[in-house]
GUGU-345451 format. One line per field, with one value per residue (C-alpha): chain; residue in three letters; x, y, z. Coordinates in Angstrom, 2 decimals, padded with zeros to 5 digits, always signed. Example, Ala and Ser with C-alpha at 12.3 -4.5 7.8 and 13.67 -1.06 7.14 Angstrom:
# GUGU-345451
chain: (A_A)
res: (ALA_SER)
px: (+012.30_+013.67)
py: (-004.50_-001.06)
pz: (+007.80_+007.14)
//
This chain:
# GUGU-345451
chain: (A_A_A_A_A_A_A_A_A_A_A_A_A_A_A_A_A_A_A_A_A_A_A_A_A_A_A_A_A_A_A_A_A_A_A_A_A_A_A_A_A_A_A_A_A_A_A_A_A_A_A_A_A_A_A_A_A_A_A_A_A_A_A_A_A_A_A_A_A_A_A_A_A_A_A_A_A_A_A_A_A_A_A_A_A_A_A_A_A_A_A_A_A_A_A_A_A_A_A_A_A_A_A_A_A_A_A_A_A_A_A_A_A_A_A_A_A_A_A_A_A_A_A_A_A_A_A_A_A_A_A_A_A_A_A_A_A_A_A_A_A_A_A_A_A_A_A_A_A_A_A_A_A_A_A_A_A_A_A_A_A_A_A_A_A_A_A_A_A_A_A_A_A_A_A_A_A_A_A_A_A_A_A_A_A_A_A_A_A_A_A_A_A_A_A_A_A_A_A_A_A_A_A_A_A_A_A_A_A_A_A_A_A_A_A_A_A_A_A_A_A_A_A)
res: (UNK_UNK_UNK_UNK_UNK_UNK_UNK_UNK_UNK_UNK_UNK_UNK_UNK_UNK_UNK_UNK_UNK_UNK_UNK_UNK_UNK_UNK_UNK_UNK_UNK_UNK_UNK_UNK_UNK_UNK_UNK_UNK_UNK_UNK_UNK_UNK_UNK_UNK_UNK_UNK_UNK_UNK_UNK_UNK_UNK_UNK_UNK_UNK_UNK_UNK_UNK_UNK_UNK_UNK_UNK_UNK_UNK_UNK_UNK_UNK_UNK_UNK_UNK_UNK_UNK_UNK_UNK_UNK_UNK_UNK_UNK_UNK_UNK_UNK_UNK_UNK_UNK_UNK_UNK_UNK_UNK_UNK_UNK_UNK_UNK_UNK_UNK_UNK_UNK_UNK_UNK_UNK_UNK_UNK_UNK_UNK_UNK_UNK_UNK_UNK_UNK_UNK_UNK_UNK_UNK_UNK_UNK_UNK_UNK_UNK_UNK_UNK_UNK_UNK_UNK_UNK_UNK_UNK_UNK_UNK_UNK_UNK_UNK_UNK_UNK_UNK_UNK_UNK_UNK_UNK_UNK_UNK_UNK_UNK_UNK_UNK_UNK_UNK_UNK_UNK_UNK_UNK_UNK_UNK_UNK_UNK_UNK_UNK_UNK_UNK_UNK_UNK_UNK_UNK_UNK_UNK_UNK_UNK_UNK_UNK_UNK_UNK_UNK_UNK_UNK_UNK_UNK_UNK_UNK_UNK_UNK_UNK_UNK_UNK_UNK_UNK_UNK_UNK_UNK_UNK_UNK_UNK_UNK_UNK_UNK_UNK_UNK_UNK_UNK_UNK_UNK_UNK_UNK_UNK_UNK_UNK_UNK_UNK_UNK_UNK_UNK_UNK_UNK_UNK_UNK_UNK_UNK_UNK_UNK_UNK_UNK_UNK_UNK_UNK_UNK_UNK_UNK_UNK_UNK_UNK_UNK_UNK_UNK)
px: (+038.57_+036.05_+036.47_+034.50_+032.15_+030.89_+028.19_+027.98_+024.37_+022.90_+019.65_+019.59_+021.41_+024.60_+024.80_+028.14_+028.55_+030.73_+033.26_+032.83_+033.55_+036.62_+037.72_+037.82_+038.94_+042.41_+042.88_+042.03_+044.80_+047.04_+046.61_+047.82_+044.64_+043.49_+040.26_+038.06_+035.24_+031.98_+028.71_+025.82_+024.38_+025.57_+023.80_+026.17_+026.42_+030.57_+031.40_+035.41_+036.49_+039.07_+042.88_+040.62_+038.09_+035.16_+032.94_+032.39_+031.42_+034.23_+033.01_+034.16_+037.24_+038.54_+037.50_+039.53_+042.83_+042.39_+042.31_+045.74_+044.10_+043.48_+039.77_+037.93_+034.20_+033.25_+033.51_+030.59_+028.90_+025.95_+025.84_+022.76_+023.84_+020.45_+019.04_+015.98_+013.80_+012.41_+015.06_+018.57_+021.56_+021.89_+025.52_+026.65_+029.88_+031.30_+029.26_+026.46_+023.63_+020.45_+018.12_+014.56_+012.46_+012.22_+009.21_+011.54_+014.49_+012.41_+010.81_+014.46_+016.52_+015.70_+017.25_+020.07_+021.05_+023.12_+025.23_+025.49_+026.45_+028.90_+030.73_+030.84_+031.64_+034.65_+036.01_+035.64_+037.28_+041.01_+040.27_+040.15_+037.70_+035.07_+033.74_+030.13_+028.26_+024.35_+022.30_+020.21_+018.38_+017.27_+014.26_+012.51_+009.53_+008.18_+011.20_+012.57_+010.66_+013.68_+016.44_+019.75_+022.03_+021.17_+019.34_+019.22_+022.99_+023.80_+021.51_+022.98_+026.64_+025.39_+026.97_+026.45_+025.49_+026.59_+023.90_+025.17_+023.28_+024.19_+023.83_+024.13_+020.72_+019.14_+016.55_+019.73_+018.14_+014.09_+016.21_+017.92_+015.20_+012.81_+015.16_+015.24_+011.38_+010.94_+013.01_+012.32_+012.97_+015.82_+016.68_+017.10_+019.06_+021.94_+022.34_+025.30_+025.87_+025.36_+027.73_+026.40_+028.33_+029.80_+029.55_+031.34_+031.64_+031.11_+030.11_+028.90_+025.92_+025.13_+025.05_+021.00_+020.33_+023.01_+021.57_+018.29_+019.06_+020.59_+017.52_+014.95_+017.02_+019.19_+022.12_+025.20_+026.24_+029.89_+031.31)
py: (+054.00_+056.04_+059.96_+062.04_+064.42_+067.99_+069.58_+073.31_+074.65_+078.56_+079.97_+081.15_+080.47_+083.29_+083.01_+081.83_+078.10_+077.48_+079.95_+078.37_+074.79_+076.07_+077.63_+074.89_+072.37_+074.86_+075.32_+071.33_+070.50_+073.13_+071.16_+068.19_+065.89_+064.80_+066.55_+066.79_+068.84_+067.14_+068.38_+065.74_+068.89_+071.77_+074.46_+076.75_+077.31_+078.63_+074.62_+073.80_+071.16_+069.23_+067.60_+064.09_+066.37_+066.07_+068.94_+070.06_+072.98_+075.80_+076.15_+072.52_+073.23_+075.76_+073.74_+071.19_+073.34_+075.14_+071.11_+070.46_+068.38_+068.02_+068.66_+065.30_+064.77_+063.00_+066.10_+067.43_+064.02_+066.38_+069.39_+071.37_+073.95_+076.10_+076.35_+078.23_+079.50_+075.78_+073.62_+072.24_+070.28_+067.62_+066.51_+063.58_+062.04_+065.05_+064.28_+066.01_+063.18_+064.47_+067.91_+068.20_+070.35_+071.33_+068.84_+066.42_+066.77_+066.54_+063.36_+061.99_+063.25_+060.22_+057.71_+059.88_+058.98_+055.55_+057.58_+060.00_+057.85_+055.58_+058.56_+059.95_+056.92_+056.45_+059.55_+059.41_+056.11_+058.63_+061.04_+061.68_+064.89_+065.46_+068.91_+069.10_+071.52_+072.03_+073.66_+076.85_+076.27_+072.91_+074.40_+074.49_+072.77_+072.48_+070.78_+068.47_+065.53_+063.21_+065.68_+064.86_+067.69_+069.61_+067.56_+064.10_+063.97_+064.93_+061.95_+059.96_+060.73_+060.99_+064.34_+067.08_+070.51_+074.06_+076.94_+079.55_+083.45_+086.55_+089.39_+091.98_+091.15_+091.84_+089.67_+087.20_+086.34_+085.44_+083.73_+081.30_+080.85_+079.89_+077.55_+075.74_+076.22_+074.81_+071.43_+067.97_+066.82_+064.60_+067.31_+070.26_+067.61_+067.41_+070.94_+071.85_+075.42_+078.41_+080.92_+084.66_+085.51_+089.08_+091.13_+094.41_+096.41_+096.18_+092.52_+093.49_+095.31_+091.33_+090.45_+090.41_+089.22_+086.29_+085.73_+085.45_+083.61_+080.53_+080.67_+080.23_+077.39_+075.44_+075.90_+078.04_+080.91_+079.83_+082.67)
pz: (+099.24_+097.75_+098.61_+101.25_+099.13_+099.99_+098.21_+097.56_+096.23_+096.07_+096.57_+092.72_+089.33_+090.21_+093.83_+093.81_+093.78_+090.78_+092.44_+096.15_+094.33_+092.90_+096.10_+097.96_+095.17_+095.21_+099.43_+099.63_+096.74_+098.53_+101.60_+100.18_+099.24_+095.96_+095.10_+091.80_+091.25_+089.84_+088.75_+087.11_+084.94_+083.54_+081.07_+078.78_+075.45_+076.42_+076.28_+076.62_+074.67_+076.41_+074.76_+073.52_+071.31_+074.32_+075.55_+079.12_+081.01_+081.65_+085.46_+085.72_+083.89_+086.10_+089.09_+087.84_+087.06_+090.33_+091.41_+089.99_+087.95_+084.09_+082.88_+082.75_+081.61_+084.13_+086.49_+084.10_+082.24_+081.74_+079.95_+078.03_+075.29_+074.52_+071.14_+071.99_+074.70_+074.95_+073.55_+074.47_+072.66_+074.98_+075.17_+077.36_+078.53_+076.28_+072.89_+071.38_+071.68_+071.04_+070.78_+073.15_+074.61_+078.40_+078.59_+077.30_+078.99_+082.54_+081.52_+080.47_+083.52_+086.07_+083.11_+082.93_+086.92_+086.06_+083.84_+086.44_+089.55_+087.33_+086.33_+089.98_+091.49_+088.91_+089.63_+093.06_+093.63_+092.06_+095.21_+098.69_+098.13_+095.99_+095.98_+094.16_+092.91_+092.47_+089.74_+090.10_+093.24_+095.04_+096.36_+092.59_+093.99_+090.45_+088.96_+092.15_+090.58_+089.45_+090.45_+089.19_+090.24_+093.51_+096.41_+094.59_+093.84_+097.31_+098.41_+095.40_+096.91_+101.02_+100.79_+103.22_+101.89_+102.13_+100.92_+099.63_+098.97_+097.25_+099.52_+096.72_+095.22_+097.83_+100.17_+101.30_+104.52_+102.87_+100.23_+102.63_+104.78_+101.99_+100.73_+103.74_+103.96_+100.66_+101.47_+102.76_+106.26_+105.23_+102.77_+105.48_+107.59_+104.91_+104.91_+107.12_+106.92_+104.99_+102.92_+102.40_+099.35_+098.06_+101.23_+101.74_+104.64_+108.56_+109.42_+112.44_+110.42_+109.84_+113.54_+114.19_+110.71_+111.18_+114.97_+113.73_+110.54_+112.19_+115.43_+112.42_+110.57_+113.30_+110.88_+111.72_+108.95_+108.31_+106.88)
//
């Protein structure tokens, strides 16, 4: 039986995703279920390479020990190492395949999506859980053509989503609502709740904001 999946994605690159993923990869393995962490595409020059000689993303890696598991490349089949403002070492199923430019890679992504689901599916069919995590933001309207990591790999896995925002930048509230703005109907529907990350202080300062927050997007803040 293939495993129930839940998809955590940010407003912006740093809101706290990788973090929330690993977070609930350790309370769900405390709780007794098997759980793996997966994301299709990762960007990071600070690669791990894992016991076989493969490379994968170190957010994935410590998703995977705080997992109980052993880092896998599957969890991270994707994974762009920069070599310039406009070009990336593309390195797949944990090998360094090829070099291109952002034009490049955009055209390429939607071919990359078989390797992506097989890899997915495989690892999904050894869980109960699998807790995903998005790229940057899904509500780059410029760059959701062919998505492979934040709304089209929750619609390639059916897996509800949980937003999350960083309140210390600033703007939390404009961020999440113009995510939500910024998404398709069926997109919005997927999106379950929303996590305001890195607050400190009186929560009931949050009150209106929160009230006001979930009356403008139908979706309840969930901690």
């Amino acid at each position: 039986m293939k495993a129930k999946p839940i998809m955590i994605q940010g407003t912006a690159s740093s809101s706290g995703k990788s973090l929330m993923t690993a977070a609930l990869c350790r309370i769900f393995h405390q709780d007794g279920f098997r759980v793996a962490p997966f994301k299709a595409q990762n960007m990071s020059n600070n690669s791990f390479v894992t016991s076989d000689g493969l490379e994968m993303g170190r957010a994935q890696v410590v998703q995977a020990y705080a997992a109980g598991l052993e880092p896998d490349i599957r969890m991270n089949p994707v994974l762009l190492k920069p070599s310039s403002d406009t070009g990336s070492q593309v390195v797949l199923q944990g090998k360094p395949s090829f070099i291109m430019n952002a034009k490049e890679w955009h055209d390429t992504r939607n071919r990359l999506r078989c390797t992506i689901k097989e890899c997915y599916e495989s690892i999904a069919l050894e869980n109960e859980i699998m807790v995903i995590e998005g790229a940057g933001s899904p509500a780059e309207i410029n760059l959701k053509e062919n998505d492979i990591v934040n709304m089209g790999m929750a619609n390639m896995a059916d897996s509800p989503v949980i937003i999350v925002g960083d309140i210390d930048r600033g703007g939390v509230f404009a961020s999440l609502v113009g995510t939500m703005e910024l998404l398709e109907n069926d997109e919005r529907a997927r999106v379950k709740g929303f996590i305001i990350n890195k607050f400190r202080g009186d929560t009931g300062l949050l009150k209106d904001g929160l009230e006001k927050l979930e009356e403008i997007t139908s979706v309840p803040v969930l901690g």
